[in-house]
N, C-alpha and C positions, 0 to 999 in steps of 0.2 A: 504494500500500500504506500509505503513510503516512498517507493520507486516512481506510481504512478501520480502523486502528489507535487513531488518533487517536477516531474513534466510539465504539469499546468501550471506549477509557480512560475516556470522558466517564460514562460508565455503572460504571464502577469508583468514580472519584471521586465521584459523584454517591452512590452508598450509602455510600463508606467513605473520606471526605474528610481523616480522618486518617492515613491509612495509604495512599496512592493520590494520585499526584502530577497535577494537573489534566491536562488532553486539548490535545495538542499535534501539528502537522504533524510538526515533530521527531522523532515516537518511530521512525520505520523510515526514515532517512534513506539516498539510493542508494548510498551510500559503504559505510555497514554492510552491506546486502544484500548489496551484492558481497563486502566481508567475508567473510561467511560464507558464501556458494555458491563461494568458492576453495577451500575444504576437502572433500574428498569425502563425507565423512560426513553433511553437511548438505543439507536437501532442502526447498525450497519447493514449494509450488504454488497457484495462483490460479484464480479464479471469474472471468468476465468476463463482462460482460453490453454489447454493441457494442462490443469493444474494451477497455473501461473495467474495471479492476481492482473488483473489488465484493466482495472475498472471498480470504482466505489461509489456507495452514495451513504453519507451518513445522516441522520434526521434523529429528530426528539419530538417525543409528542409527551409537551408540559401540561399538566393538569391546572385549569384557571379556577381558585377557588369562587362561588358565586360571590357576589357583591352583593349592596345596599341598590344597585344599581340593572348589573348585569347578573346574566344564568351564571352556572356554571359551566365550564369548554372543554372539549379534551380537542386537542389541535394537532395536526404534523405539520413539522417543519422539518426542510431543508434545510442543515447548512452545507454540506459541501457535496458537489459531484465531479467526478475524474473518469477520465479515461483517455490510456496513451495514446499520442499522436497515432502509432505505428497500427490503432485499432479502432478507429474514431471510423462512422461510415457502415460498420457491420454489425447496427444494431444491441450495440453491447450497452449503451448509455438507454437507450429504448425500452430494453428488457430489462435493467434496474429500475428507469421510472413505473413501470409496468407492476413490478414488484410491490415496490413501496405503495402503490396505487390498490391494487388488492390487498395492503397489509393495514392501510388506514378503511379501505372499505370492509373489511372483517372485524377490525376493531372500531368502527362508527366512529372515526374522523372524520367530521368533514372537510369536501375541497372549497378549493379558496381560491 
């Protein structure tokens, strides 16, 4: 994942090298991943192509407690999706959305 992270940062910094910190194995390191897949709320999932990681989309779906105002929410969010240059085109970013997309409509999230 880090691999694949690392490509898209390269395409960040590369248009917006003020603002976007160069491309680094670093950025999804396994320690963080586990991180955050300890918490229930938090949901990866991956592209693979023989095995090989080629493709992520991470998202959370935080629970809104109701207010004086509003319900209560249960929401998905995206924050990040990847997929390397070398695979971009054959559907791999399509069948993660796809994914996610059956996995907030089984859990009654709604889209937005």
């Amino acid at each position: 994942m880090s691999r694949v992270a690392a490509d898209v940062q390269s395409v960040h910094s590369d248009q917006l090298p003020g603002v976007f910190q160069p491309p680094s194995t670093a950025l999804f390191p396994i320690e963080h991943n586990a991180a955050l897949l300890e918490a229930s709320q938090h949901h990866l999932w991956v592209g693979l192509n023989d095995g090989d990681v080629v493709g992520y989309l991470y998202a959370e779906t935080p629970r809104k407690p109701a207010s004086a105002i509003k319900q209560a929410a249960d929401r998905l969010f995206i924050h990040q999706m990847a997929v390397l240059r070398a695979f971009r085109g054959r559907g791999i970013g399509t069948a993660l959305l796809g994914t996610t997309r059956g996995f907030a409509e089984q859990h009654q999230h709604p889209e937005r």
